[in-house]
C-alpha positions as CSV (number, residue, x, y, z in Angstrom):
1,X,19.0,-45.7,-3.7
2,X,18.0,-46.7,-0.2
3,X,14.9,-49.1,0.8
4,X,13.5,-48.4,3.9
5,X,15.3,-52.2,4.8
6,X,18.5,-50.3,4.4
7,X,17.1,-47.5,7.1
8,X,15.6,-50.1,9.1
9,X,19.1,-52.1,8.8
10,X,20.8,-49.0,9.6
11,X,19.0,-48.0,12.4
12,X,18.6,-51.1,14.2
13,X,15.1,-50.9,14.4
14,X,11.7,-52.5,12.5
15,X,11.0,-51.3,9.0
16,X,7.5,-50.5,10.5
17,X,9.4,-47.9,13.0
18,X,11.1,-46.5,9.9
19,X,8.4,-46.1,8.4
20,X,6.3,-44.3,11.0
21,X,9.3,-42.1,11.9
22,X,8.9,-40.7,8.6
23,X,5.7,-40.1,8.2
24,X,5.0,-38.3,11.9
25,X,3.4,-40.9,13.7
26,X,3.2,-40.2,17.3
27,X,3.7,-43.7,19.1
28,X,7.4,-43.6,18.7
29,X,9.9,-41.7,20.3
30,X,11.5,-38.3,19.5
31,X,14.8,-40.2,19.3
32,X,14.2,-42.4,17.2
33,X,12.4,-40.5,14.9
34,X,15.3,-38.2,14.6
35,X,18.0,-41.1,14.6
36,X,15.3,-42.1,11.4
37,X,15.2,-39.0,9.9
38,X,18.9,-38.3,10.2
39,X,20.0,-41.5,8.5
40,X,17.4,-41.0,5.6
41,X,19.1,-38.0,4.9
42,X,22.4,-39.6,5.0
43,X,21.8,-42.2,3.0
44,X,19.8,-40.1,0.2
45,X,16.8,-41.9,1.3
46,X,13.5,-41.1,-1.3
47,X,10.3,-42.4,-0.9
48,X,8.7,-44.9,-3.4
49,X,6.0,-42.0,-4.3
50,X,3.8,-44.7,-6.2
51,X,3.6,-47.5,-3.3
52,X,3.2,-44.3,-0.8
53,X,-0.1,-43.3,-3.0
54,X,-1.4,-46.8,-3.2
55,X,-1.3,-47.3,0.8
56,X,-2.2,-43.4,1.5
57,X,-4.8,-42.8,-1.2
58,X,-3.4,-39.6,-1.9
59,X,-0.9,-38.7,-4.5
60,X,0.9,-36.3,-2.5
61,X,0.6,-33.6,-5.4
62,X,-1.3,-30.3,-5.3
63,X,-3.0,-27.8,-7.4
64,X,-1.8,-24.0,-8.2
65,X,-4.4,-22.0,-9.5
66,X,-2.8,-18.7,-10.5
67,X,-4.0,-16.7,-13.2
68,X,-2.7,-13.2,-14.3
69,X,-4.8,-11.4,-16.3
70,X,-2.0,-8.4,-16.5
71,X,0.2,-10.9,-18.2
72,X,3.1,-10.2,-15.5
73,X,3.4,-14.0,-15.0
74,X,5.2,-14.4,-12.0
75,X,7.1,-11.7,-12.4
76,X,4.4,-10.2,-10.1
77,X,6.6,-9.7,-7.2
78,X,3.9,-9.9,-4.8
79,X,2.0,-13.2,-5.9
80,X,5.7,-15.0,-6.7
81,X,6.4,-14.4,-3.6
82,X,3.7,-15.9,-1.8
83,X,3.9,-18.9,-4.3
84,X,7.3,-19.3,-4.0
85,X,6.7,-19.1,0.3
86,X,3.5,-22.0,0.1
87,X,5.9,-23.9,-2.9
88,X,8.5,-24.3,-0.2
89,X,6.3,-25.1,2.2
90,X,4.1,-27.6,0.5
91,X,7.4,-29.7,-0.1
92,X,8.8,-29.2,3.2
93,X,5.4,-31.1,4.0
94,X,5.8,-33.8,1.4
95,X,3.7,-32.6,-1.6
96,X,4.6,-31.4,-5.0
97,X,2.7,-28.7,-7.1
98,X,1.1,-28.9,-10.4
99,X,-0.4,-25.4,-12.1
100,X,-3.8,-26.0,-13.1
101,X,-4.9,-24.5,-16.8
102,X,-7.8,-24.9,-19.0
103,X,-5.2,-26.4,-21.8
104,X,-3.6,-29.8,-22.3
105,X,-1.9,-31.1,-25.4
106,X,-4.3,-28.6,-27.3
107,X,-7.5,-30.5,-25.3
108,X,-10.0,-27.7,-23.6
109,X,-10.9,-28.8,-20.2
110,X,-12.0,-27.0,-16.9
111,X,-10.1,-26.2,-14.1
112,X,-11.9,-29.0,-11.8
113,X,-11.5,-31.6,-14.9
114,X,-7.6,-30.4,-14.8
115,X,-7.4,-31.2,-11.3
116,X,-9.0,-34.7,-11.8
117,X,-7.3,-35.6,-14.4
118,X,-4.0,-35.0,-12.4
119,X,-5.3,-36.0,-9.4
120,X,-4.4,-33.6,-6.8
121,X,-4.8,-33.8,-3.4
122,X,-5.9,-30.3,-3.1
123,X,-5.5,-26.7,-5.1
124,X,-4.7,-23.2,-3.7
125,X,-6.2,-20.3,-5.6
126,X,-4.5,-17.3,-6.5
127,X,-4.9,-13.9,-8.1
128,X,-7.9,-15.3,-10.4
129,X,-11.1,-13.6,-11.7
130,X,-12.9,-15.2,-8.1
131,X,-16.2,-14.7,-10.4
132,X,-15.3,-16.9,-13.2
133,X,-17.8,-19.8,-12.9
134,X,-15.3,-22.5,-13.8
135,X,-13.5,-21.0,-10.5
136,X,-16.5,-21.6,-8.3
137,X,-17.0,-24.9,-9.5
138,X,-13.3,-25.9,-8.5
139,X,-14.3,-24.2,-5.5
140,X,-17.8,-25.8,-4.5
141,X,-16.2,-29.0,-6.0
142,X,-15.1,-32.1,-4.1
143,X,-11.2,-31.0,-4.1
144,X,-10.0,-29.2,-0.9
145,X,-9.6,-25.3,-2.2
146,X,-7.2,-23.1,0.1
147,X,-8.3,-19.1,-1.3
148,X,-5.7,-16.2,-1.1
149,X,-7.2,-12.7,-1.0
150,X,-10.4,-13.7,-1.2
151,X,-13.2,-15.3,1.1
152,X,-15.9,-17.7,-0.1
153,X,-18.7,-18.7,2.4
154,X,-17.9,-21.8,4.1
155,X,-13.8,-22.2,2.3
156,X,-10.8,-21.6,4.1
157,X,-9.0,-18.2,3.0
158,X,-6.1,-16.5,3.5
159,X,-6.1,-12.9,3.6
160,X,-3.6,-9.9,3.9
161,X,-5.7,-7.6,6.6
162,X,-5.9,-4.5,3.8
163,X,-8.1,-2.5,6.5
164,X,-5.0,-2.8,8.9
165,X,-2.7,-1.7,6.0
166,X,-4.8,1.6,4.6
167,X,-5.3,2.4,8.2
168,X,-1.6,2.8,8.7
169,X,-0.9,4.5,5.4
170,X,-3.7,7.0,6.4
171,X,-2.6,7.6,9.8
172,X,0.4,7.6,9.0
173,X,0.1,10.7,6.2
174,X,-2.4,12.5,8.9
175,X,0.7,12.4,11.4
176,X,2.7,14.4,9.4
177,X,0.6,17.2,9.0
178,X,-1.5,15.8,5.8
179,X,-5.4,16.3,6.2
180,X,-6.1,16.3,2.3
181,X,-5.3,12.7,1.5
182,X,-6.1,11.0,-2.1
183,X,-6.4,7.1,-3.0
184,X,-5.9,5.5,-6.3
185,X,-6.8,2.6,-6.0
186,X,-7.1,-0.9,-8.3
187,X,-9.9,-2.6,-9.9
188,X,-13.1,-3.6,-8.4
189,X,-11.9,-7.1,-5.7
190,X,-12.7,-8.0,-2.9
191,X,-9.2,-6.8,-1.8
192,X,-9.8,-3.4,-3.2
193,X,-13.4,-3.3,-1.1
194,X,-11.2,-4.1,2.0
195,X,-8.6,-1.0,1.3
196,X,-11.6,1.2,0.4
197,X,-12.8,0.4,3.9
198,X,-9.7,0.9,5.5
199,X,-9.6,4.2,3.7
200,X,-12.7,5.6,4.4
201,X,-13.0,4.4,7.7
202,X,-9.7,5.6,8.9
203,X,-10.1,9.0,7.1
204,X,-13.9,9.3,8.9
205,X,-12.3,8.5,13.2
206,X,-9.3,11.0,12.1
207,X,-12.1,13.6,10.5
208,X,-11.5,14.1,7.5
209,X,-13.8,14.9,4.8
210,X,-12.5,13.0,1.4
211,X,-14.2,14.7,-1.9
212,X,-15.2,11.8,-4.3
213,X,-12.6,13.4,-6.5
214,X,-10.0,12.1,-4.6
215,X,-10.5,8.6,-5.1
216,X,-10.0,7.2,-8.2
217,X,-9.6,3.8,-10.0
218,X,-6.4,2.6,-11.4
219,X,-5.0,-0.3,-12.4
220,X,-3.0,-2.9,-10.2
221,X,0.0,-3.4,-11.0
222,X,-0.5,-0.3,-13.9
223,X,1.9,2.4,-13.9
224,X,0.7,4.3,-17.2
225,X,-3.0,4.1,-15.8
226,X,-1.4,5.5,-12.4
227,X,0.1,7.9,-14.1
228,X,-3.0,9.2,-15.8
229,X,-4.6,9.6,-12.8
230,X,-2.2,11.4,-10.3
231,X,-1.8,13.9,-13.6
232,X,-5.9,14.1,-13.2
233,X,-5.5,14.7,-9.4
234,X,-2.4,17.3,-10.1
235,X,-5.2,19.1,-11.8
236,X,-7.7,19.7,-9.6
237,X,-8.3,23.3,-8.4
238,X,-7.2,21.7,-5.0
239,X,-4.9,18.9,-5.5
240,X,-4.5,16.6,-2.6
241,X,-0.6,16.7,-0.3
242,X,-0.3,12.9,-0.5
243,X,-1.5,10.6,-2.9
244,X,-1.9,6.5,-2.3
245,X,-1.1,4.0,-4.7
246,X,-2.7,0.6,-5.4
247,X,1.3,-0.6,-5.4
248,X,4.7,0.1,-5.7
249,X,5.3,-1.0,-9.5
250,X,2.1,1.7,-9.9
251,X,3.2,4.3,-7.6
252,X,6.4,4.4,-10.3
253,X,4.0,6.0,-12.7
254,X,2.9,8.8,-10.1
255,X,6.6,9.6,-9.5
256,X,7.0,10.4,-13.2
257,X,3.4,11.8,-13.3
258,X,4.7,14.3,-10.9
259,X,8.0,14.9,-12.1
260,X,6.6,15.5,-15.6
261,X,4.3,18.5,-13.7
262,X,7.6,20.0,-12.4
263,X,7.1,19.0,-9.1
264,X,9.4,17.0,-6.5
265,X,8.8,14.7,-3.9
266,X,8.4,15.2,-1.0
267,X,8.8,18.5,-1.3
268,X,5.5,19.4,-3.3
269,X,3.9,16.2,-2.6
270,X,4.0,12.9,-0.8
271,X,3.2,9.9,-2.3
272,X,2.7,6.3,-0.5
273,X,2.8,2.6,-2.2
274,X,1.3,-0.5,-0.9
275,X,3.1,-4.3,-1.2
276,X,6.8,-3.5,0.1
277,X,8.5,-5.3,-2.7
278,X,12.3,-4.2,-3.6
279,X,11.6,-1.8,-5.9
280,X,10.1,0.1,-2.9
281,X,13.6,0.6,-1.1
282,X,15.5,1.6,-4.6
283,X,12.9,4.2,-5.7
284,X,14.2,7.4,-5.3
285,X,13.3,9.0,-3.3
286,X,12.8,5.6,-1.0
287,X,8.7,5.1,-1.1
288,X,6.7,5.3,2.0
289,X,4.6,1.9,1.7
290,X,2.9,-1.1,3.7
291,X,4.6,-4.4,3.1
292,X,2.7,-7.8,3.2
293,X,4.0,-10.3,5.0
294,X,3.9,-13.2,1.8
295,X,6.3,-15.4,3.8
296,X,3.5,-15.8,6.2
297,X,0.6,-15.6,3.9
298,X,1.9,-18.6,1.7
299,X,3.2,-21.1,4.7
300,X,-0.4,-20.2,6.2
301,X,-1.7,-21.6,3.0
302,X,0.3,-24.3,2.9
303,X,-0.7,-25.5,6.2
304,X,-4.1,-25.4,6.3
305,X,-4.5,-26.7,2.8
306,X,-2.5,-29.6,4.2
307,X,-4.2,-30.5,7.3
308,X,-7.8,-30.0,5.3
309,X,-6.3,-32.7,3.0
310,X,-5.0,-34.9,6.2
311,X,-7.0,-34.1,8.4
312,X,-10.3,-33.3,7.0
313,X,-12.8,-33.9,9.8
314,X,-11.6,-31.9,12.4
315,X,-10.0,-29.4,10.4
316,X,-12.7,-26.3,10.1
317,X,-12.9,-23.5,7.5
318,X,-11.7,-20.4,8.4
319,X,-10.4,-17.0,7.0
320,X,-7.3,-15.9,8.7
321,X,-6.0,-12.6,8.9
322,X,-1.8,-12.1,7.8
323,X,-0.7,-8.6,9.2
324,X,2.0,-6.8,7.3
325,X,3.9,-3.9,8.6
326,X,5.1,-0.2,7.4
327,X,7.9,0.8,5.7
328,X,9.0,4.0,6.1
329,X,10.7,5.6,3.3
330,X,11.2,9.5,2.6
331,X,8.6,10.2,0.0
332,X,6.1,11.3,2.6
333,X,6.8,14.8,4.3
334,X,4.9,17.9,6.0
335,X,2.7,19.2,3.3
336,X,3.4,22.3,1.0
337,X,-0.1,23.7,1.0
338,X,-2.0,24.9,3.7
């Protein structure tokens, strides 16, 4: 394995220069730090991770708080995704990730005693019960906390802008003619408060009056809960022309909801999903639904927890906004009823 001698060697410069090519320091030049770089990946250079920790004070190794109460696992397309975009990130920056648990070797511990006892430079928190208190310990702890989805006062967040994304779905079903729109939506978060918003407030500057009725908890990520309640909205003495879903994987159990009530979409009724994974472009028919951008959401993630952990005086919290986009799809057409 190469030294940084054999770079240094190499490169016909000091092992000092080597060494700040690597790590991004500014007072050398941009051609030597890619003649640097360039070799080190030639020559299958790795850093000494121990000696870098001793002179750094860091270990260079950071937290993943993901917990799935659905038991999906990260089979969750949505939240694997994001992980997978801040995982590839996070190493593309030098770090490595560690899940956080409340288990090791059969020892109860909490999440900030986890994160101590493995010494991580930082944690990102992910699809967790953001009420738990062992969660706002971690996150009113000394350990830099990067949230997804979810703002605490004074903590950096990363959040998909759900107003923007119910605002489109709405519109979008109020430009084809639909003015009796329904919303199933998930349990109580702080991301369902956001598309509630986004509902309501969309459906109030278009004019539309929305009977309590038609909005109705489900389940994220729940396709028999989804199913039970587009069969209660089906019902109604005045069903709604286009129902949305919490997701796609839940919009699945509207579809058969509706084609168990001998009904066809669009055709009958229009139905909209929310997430954009794959399954929403092989649904048949293809679903109408607003895609998250998790590329973005977990790079953003991964830089900012980064530069809170490098940079920590002159990096500020904030909560920034990712912006996703609409996919259209052909479950969504001019309504039936009148």
């Amino acid at each position: 394995m190469s030294s940084l001698k054999d770079l240094a060697q190499e490169c016909g410069v000091s092992v000092a220069t080597v060494s700040k090519a690597l790590n991004g320091q500014s007072d050398i030049s941009e051609a030597t730090r890619t003649r640097v770089r360039e070799a080190a990946r030639r020559m299958g250079y790795v850093p000494n991770m121990a000696a870098r920790s001793m002179k750094t004070n860091r270990t260079y190794n950071i937290g993943v708080l993901f917990v799935d109460e659905r038991q999906s696992g990260l089979a969750h397309e949505y939240f694997s995704a994001v992980l997978d975009s801040f995982k590839v990130r996070v190493e593309q920056l030098g770090y490595d990730i560690t899940f956080i648990n409340r288990n090791l070797g059969g020892k109860t511990m909490t999440y900030l005693e986890h994160c101590h006892y493995r010494g991580v430079d930082g944690a990102v928190i992910a699809c967790v019960d953001f009420t738990d208190p062992q969660v706002i310990e971690l996150v009113n702890s000394d350990v830099p906390v990067v949230t997804i989805d979810h703002v605490f006062n004074n903590r950096m967040a990363v959040l998909s802008d759900n107003v923007a994304g119910l605002s489109a779905l709405v519109r979008t079903a109020y430009s084809q003619g639909h003015r009796r729109i329904a919303f199933i939506h998930g349990e109580r978060t702080a991301v369902t408060e956001n598309r509630l918003a986004g509902f309501y407030k969309s459906c109030d500057e278009l004019g539309l009056e929305v009977p309590d009725v038609y909005v109705r908890e489900g389940i994220y990520h729940d396709a028999a809960r989804c199913a039970q309640e587009t069969k209660a909205l089906l019902a109604l003495p005045q069903r709604p022309t286009c129902i949305l879903f919490p997701d796609d994987f839940s919009a699945m159990g509207g579809y058969n909801a509706i084609a168990e009530a001998g009904l066809s979409i669009p055709e009958d009724i229009s139905v909209m999903g929310y997430d954009g994974i794959y399954l929403s472009r092989v649904m048949k028919p293809q679903l109408a639904t607003y895609q998250q951008n998790t590329m973005m959401l977990g790079r953003t993630a991964a830089d900012k927890l980064v530069q809170m952990i490098e940079h920590p005086r002159v990096t500020l919290a904030e909560q920034l906004l990712v912006t996703g986009k609409l996919l259209k799809g052909d479950s969504v057409g001019r309504p039936a009823q009148t």
